[in-house]
Every structure is written in C-alpha cells, then in structure tokens.
Backbone as a ProteinNet text record, in pm:
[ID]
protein_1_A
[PRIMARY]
XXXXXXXXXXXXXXXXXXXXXXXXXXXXXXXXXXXXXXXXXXXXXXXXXXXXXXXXXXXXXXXXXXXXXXXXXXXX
[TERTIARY]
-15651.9	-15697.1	-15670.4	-15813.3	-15791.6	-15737.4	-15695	-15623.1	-15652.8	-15703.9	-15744.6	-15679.5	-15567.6	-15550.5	-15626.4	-15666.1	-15713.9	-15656.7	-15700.9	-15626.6	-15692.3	-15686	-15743	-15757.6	-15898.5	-15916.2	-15905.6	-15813.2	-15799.2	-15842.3	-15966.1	-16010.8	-15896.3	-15877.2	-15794.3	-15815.5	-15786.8	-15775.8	-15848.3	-15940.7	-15969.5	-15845.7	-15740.2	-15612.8	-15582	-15578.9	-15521	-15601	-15722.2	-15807.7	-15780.4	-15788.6	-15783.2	-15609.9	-15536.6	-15386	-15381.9	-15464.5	-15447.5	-15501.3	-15657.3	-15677	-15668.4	-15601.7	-15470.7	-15372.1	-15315.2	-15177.6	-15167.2	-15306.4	-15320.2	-15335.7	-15295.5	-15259.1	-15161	-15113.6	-14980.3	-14963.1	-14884.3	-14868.3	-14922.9	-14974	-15026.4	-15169.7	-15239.2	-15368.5	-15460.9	-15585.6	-15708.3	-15797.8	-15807.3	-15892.9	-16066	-16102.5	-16274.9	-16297.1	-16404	-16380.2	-16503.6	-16579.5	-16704.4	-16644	-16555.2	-16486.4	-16394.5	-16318.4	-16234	-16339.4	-16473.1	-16519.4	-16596.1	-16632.2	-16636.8	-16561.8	-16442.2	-16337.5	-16279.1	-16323.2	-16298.6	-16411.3	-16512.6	-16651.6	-16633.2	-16600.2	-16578.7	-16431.6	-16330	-16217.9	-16247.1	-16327.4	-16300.4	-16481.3	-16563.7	-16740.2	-16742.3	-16642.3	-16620.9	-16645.3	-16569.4	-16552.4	-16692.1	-16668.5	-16797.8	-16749.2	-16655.6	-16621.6	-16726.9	-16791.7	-16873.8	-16812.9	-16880.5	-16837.4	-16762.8	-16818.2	-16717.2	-16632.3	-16558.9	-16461.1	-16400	-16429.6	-16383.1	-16315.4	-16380.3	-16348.5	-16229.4	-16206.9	-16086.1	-15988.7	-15979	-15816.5	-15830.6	-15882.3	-15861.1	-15782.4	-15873.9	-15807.3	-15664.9	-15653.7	-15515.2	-15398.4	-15405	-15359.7	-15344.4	-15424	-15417.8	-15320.1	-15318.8	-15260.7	-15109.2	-15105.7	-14958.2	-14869.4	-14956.4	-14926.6	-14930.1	-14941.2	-14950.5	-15075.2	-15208.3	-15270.6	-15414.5	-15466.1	-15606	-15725.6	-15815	-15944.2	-16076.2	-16150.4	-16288.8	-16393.2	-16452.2	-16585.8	-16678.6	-16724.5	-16818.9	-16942.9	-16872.9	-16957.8	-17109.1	-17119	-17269.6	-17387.9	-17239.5	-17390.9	-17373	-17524.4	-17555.8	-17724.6
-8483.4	-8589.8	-8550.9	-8577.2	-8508.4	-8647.4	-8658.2	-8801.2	-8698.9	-8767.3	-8745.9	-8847.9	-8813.1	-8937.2	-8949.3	-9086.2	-9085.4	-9104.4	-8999.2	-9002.2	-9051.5	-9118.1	-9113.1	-9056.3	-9072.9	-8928.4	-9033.4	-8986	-9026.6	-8981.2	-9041	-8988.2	-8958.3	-8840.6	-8848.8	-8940	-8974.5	-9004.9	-8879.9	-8937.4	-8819	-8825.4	-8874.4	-8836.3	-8729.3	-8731.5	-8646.4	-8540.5	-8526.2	-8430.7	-8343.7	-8408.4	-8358.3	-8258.8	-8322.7	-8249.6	-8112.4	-8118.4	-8035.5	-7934	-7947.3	-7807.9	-7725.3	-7838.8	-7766.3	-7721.7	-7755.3	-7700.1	-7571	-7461.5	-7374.3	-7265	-7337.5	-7286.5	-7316	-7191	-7225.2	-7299.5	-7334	-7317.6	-7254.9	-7265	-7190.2	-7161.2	-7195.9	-7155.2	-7210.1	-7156.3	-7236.9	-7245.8	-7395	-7421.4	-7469.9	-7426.6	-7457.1	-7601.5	-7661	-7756.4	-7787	-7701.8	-7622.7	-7643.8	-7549.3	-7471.3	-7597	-7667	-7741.7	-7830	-7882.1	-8040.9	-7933.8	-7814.5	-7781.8	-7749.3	-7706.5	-7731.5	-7881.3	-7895.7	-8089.4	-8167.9	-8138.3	-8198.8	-8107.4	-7979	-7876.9	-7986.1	-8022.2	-8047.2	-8176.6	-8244.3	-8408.7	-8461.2	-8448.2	-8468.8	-8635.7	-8699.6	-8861.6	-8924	-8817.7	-8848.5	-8870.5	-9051.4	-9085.6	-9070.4	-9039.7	-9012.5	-8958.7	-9018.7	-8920.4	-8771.4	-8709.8	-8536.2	-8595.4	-8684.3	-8755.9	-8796.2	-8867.9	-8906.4	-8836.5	-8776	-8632	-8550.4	-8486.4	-8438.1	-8530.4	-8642.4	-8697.1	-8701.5	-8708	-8702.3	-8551	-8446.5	-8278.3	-8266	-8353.6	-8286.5	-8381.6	-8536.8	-8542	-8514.7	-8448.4	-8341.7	-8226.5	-8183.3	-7992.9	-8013.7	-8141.5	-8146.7	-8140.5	-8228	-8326.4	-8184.1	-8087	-7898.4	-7825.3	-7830.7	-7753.7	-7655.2	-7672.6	-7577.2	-7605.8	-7520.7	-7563.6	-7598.5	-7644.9	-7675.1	-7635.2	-7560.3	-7525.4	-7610.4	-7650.5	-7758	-7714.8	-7668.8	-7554.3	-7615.4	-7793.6	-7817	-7851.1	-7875.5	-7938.8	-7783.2	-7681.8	-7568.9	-7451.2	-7544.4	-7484.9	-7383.3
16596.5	16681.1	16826.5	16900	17057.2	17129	17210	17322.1	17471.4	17477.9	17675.6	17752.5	17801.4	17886.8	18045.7	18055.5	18163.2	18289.9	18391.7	18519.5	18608.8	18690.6	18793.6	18898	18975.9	19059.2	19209.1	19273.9	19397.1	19520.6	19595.2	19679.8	19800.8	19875.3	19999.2	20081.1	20231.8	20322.7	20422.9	20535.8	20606.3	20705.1	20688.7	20756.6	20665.1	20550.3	20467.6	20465.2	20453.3	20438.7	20589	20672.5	20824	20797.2	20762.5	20785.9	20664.3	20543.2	20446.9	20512.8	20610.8	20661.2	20744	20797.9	20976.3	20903.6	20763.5	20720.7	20720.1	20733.1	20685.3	20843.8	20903.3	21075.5	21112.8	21225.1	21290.7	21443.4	21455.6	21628.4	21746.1	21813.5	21908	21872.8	21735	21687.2	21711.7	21749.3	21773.5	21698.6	21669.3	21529.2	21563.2	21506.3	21495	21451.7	21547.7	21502.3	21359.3	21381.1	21278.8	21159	21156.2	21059.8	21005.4	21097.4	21047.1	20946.7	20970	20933.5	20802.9	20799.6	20664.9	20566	20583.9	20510.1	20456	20540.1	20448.9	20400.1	20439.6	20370.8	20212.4	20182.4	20065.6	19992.7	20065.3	19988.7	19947.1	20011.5	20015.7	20022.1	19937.7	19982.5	19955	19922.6	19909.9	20069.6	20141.4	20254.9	20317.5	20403.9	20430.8	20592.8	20624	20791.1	20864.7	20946.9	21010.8	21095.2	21160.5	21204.6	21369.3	21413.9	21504.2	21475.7	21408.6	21348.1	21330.2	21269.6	21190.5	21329.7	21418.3	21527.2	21593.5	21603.1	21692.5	21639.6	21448.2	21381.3	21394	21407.5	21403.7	21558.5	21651.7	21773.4	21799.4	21747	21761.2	21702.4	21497.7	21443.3	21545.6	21544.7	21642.5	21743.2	21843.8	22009.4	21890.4	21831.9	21776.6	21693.4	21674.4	21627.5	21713.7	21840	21942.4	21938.6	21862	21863	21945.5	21971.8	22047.1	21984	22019.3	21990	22014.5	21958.8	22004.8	21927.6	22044.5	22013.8	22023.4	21864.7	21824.9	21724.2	21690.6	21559.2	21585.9	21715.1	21752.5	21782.7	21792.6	21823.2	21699.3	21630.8	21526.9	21548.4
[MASK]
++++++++++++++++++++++++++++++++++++++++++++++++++++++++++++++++++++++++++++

C-alpha cells in the first residue's frame, strides 16, 4: 500500500524570492538587475510582482548588502 502524504507547496514571498538570489553574492558585488528578476521569475513563476516591484526590493536588499546595482532590465 502506497500513502503519499500531502504537502503543501508554499509559494515564496518576492521578499523571499528577492533575498534567495542576492544570497548568492557578496559584498561589494554588482548585481544585474536583468539577471536578478530572471532568477526569480525561474525560482518563484507564482510570483505576480511586477519587474518594477521587483527592481525596488533588489535595490533595497543590494544597498542593505553593500552591493551595487546595474539597471539593465529595460534594455533588451
């Protein structure tokens, strides 16, 4: 007899989503902001945050890490 227990799937927070993919930078680093909002649209596609949104918890994460910001996502 198979038993599946059921889990539930918990969508993140785009606070959370935003901090999981700065975790993966240090101090002093300059993060994309491109780069950052596809890494979390890939971790988190629940996420209904728009790419603005998205951009102001990255850049007050990044300042609050000491790292910089390039505002890269609009030139595609």
């Amino acid at each position: 007899m198979n038993i599946v227990s059921r889990v539930p799937v918990v969508d993140l927070t785009a606070e959370e989503l935003v901090s999981s993919a700065l975790s993966k930078f240090r101090a002093g680093d300059t993060i994309s902001t491109r780069a950052a909002i596809e890494a979390i649209r890939r971790a988190g596609p629940a996420c209904d945050d728009s790419d603005d949104q998205l951009v102001e918890l990255i850049v007050m994460t990044a300042i609050g890490r000491t790292m910089g910001v390039v505002f890269d996502h609009r030139s595609r």
